[in-house]
C-alpha positions as CSV (number, residue, x, y, z in Angstrom):
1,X,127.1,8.4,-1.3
2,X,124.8,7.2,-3.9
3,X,122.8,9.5,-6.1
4,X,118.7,9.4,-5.5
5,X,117.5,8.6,-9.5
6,X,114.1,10.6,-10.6
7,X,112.3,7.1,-10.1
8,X,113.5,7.3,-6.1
9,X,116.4,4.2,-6.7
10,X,119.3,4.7,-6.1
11,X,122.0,4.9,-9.3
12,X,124.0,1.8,-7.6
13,X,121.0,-0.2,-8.4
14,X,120.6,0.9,-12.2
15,X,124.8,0.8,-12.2
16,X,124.4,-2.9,-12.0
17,X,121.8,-3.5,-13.9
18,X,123.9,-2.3,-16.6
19,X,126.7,-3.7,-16.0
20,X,124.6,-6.9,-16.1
21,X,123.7,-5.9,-19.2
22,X,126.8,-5.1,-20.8
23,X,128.7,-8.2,-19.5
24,X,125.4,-10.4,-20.8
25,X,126.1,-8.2,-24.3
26,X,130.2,-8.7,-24.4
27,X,129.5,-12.5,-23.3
28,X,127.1,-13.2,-26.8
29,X,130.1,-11.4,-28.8
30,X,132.1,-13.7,-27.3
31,X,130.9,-16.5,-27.2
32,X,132.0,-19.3,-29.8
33,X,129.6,-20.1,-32.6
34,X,128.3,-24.2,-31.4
35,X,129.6,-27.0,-33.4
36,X,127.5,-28.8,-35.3
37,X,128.5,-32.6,-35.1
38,X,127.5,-35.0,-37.7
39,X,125.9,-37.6,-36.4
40,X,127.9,-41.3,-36.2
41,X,127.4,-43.9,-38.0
42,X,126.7,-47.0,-36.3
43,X,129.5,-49.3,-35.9
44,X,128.8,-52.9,-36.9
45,X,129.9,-55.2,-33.9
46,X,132.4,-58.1,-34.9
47,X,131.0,-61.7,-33.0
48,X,133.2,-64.1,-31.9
49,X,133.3,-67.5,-33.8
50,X,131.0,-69.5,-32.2
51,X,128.6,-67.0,-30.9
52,X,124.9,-66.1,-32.1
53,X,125.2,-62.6,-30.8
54,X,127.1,-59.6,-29.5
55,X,126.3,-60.4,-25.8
56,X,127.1,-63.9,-26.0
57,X,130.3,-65.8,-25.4
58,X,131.6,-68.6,-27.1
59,X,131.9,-71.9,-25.7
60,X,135.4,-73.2,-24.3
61,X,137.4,-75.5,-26.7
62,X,136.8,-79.0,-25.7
63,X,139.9,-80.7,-27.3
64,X,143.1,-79.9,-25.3
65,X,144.0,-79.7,-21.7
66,X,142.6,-77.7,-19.6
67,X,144.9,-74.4,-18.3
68,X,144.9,-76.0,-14.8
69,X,146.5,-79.6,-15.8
70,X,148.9,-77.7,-18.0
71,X,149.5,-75.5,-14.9
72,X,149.9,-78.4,-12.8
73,X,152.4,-80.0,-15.1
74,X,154.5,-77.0,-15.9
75,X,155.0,-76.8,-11.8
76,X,155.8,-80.6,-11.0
77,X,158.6,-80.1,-14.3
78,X,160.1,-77.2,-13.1
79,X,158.3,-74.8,-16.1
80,X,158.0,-71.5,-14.8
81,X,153.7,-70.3,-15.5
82,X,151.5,-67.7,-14.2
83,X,148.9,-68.3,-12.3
84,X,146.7,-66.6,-14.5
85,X,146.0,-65.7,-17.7
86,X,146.8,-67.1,-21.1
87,X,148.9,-69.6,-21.2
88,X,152.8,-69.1,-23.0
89,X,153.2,-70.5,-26.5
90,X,156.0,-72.1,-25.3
91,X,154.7,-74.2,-22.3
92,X,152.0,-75.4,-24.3
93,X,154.5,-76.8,-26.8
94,X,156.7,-78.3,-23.8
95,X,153.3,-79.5,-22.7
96,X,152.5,-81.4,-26.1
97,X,155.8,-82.5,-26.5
98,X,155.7,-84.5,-23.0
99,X,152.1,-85.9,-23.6
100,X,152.7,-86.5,-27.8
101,X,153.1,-90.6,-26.9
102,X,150.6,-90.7,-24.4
């Protein structure tokens, strides 16, 4: 049973006020002192030749076949290609070598 306090509460009520309190107390000790973090330094953005900006991308190269006839080809010859993504070294050379007398 809890004990009557001189202010009429009851001791359970001032128990946990202080242990409140205390854990409040232990968490401050505790607690890690906060980092200071220097601030960054800005980072300068490399641009893509042929672009005027950051956000902009550069036009596609004009001279040379486009991936899709070089796709085409390397099917109809028996060239094994993806269907996307950047074209093998090697089929592009197998492509120039069958168009270098056209």
């Amino acid at each position: 049973m809890p004990k009557a306090t001189a202010d009429g509460g009851s001791s359970n009520v001032w128990e946990a006020q202080e242990a409140a309190e205390s854990v409040a107390v232990e968490a401050e000790a505790v607690a890690p002192e906060p980092q200071v973090v220097p601030e960054a330094e800005p980072v300068e953005e490399e641009v893509a030749e042929g672009a005027t900006g950051p956000d902009e991308v550069p036009e596609q190269a004009t001279d040379g076949p486009k991936a899709a006839e070089v796709r085409a080809w390397a099917r109809e010859n028996g060239v094994e290609v993806s269907d996307r993504g950047v074209i093998s070294d090697s089929v592009m050379a197998l492509y120039a070598e069958a168009h270098k007398e056209q």
